[in-house]
C-alpha positions in Angstrom: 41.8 86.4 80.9 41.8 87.1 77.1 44.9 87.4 75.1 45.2 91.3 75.2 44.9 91.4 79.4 47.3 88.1 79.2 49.8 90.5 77.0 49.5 92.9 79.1 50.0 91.2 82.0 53.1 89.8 80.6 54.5 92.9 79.4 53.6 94.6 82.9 55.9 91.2 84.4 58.7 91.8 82.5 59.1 95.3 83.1 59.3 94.9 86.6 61.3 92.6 86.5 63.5 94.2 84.2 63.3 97.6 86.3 63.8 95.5 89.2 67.2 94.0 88.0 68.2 97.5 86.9 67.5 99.3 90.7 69.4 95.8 91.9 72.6 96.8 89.4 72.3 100.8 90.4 71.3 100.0 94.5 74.1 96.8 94.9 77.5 97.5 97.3 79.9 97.5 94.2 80.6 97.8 90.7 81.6 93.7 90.4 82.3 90.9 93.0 84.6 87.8 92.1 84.9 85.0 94.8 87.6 82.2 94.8 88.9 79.8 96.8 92.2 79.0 98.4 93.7 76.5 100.7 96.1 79.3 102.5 94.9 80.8 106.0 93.8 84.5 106.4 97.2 85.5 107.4 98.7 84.2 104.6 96.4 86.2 102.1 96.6 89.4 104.2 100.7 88.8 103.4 100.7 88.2 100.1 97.6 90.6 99.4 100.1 93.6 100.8 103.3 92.4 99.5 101.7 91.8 95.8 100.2 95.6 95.9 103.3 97.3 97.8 106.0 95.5 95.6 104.3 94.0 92.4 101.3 96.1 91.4 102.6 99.9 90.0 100.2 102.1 92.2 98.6 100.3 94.5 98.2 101.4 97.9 96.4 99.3 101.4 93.8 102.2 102.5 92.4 100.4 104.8 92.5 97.1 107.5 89.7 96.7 109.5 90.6 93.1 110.6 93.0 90.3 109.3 90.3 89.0 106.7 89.1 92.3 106.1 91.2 95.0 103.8 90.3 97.4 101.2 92.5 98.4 98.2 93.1 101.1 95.9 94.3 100.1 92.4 94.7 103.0 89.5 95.2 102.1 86.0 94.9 104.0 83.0 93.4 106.8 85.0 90.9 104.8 86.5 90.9 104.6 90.9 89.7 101.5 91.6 88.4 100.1 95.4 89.0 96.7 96.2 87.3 95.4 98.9 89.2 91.9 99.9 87.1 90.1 102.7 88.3 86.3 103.6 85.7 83.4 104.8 86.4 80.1 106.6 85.0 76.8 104.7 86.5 74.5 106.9 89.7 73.4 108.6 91.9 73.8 105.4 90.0 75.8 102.6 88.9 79.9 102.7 86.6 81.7 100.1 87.9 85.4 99.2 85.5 87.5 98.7 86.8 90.7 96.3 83.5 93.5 95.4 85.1 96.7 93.4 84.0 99.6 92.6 85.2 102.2 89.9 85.5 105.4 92.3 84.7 107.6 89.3 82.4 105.9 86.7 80.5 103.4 89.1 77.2 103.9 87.7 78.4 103.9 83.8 79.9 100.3 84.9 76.7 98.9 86.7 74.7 100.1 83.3 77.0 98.9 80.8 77.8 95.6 82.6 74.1 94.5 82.3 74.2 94.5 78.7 77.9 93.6 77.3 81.2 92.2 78.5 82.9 95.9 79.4 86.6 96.9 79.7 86.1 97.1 83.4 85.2 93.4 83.7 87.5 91.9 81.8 90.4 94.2 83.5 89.3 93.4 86.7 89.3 89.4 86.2 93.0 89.9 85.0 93.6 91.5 88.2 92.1 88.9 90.6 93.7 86.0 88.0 97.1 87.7 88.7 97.0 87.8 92.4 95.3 84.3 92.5 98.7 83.1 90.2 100.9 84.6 92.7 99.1 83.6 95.4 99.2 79.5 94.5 103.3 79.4 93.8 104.1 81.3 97.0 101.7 78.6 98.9 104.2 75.9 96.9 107.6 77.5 98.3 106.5 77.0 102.0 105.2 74.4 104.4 104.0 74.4 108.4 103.8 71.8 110.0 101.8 71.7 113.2 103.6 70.3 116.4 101.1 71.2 119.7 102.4 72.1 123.0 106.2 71.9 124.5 108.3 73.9 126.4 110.3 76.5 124.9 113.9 75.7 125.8 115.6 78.1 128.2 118.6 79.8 126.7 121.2 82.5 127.3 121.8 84.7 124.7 123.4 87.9 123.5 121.0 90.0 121.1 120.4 93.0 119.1 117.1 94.9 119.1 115.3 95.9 116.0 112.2 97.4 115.1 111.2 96.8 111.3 108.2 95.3 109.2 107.5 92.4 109.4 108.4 91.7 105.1 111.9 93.2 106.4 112.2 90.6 109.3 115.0 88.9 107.4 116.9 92.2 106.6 116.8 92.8 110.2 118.5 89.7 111.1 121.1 89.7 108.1 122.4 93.6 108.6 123.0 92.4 112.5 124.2 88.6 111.6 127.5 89.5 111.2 127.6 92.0 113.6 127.1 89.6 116.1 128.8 86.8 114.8 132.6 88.6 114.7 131.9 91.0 117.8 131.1 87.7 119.9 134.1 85.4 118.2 136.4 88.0 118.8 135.7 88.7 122.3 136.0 84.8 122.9 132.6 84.4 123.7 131.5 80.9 123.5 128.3 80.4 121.3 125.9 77.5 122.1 123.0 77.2 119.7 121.1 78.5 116.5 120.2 82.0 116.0 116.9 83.1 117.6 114.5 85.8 116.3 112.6 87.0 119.6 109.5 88.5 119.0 108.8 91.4 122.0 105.7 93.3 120.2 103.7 92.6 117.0 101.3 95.1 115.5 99.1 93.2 113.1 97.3 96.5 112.1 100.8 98.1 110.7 102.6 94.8 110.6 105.3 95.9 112.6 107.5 94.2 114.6 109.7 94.9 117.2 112.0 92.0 117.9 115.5 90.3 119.7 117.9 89.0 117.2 119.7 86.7 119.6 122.5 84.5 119.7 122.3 81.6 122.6 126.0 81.9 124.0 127.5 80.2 127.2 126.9 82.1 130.5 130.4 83.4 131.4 131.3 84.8 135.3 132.2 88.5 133.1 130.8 89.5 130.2 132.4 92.4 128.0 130.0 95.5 127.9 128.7 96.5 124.1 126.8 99.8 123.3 124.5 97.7 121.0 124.9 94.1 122.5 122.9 93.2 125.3 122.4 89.7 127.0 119.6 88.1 128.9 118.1 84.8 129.6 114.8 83.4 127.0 113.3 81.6 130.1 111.6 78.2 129.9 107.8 78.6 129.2 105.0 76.6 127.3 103.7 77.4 123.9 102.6 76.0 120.9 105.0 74.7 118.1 105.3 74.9 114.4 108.1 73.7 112.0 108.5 76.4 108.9 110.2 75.2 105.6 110.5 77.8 103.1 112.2 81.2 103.0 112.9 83.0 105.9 111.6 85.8 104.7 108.0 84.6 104.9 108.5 82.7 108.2 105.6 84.5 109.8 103.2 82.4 107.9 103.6 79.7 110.7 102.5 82.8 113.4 99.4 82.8 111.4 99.0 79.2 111.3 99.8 78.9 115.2 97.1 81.0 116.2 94.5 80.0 113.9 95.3 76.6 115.6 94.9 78.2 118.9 91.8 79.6 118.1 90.6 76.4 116.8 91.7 74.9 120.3 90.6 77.5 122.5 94.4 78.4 123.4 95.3 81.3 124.6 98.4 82.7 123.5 100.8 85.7 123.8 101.3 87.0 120.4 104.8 87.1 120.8 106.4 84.5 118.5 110.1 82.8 119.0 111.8 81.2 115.7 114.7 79.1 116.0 116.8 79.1 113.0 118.7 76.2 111.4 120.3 77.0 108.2 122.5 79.5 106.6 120.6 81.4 103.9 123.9 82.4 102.9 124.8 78.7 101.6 121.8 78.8 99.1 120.1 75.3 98.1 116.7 74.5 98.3 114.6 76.8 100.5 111.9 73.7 100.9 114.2 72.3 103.0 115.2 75.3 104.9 113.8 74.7 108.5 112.7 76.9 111.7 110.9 76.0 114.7 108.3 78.3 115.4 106.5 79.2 119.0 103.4 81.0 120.2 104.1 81.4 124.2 100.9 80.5 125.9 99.0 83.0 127.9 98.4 81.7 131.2 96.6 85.3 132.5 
């Protein structure tokens, strides 16, 4: 081959492949992916993920959840509607890659063009996004801790309880606006308490993230009980499940459901999504939530 065919050649090899990248860049699923990697379980993300866009973010908006490790995202900033597609990845036993790919929903193709020659404004506003949420993301993974127990018996009890229907970010509110409510309704009607207060879960939507749940109060079983338009009793019966002790904020107690049922899966349990949390402190006294504690159940499903 002499030099002019080898010049050609070359010149012919580096405009496909410079074409090539460019139909790549154009064709691809979105605008820009960023992966990291985090030692928090998919339920834990999915959490955060919602609470930092619903509560942190300025307009930010969940459009879509197709599973728990799978949930799209609309950001808009400076005029700009952005789609952030969050999917979550299992490394092993303790570590999950996020996945984020995001597309500009009204300059995609400007983006994909200008990002293969210079550092743009979309880039370095979409790293500061992912940085944020990862920041967020690794203190609220320091403010809690689940500890794995296995199987026992959930411990029969007789209670009197209040029903409430919230989210499950409002579980907490739930249980405070009824705490008192309980408390001084049952003292004053000399009805003997015997235990710590018990959330009950009785349905859980993990598409909406609503619950529907017991706030119960374990009392002793007495021949006559006074009648209440709100109050009801009934027995928490005696079955197996698998445990988990919370430490952390009650508020974000429902990380141990996720933990309990990615251990489940791991174990080939089957369980009743229908979590039970025992609670054994006072958020009302303060101190350090660390050492706040809750025992958490999954009953198993025997069907």
């Amino acid at each position: 081959m002499n030099s002019l065919k080898f010049k050609r050649f070359l010149i012919l090899i580096i405009a496909v492949t410079f074409l090539s990248t460019c139909a790549w860049y154009v064709l691809k699923p979105y605008d820009y992916t960023v992966t990291f990697k985090t030692k928090a379980n998919f339920g834990t993300i999915n959490q955060t993920l919602k609470l930092w866009s619903n509560s942190i973010l300025d307009s930010a908006y969940i459009v879509k959840q197709k599973s728990l490790n799978d949930v799209k995202q609309q950001i808009v900033s400076r005029g700009n509607s952005y789609i952030y597609h969050w999917q979550f990845v299992n490394i092993n036993d303790s570590l999950t890659r996020v996945n984020i790919g995001i597309n500009d929903e009204n300059h995609s193709l400007k983006n994909r063009i200008d990002n293969l020659f210079s550092y743009t404004d979309f880039e370095k506003e979409v790293k500061t996004t992912i940085t944020d949420f990862v920041t967020i993301l690794k203190e609220h993974l320091d403010k809690f801790k689940v500890t794995i127990i296995g199987e026992v018996n959930i411990p029969e009890v007789y209670c009197a309880y209040v029903s409430v229907k919230s989210k499950q970010y409002n579980k907490a509110r739930g249980m405070m606006q009824n705490y008192g409510l309980l408390n001084s309704v049952l003292i004053q009607n000399h009805i003997v308490l015997n235990g710590r207060p018990i959330v009950d879960v009785t349905n859980w939507n993990m598409e909406n993230d609503s619950i529907y749940f017991d706030f119960c109060y374990p009392i002793i079983k007495q021949e006559k009980l006074p009648d209440f338009d709100i109050i009801k009793y009934k027995w928490i019966k005696s079955k197996k499940a698998i445990k988990a002790v919370y430490n952390g904020n009650y508020i974000t107690s429902d990380r141990a459901w996720y933990a309990l049922l990615e251990y489940a899966k791991k174990n080939k349990i089957k369980v009743s999504k229908t979590p039970l949390e025992v609670f054994y402190n006072n958020p009302n006294f303060g101190g350090d939530e660390l050492r706040w504690k809750a025992e958490i159940y999954m009953p198993l499903n025997n069907n």
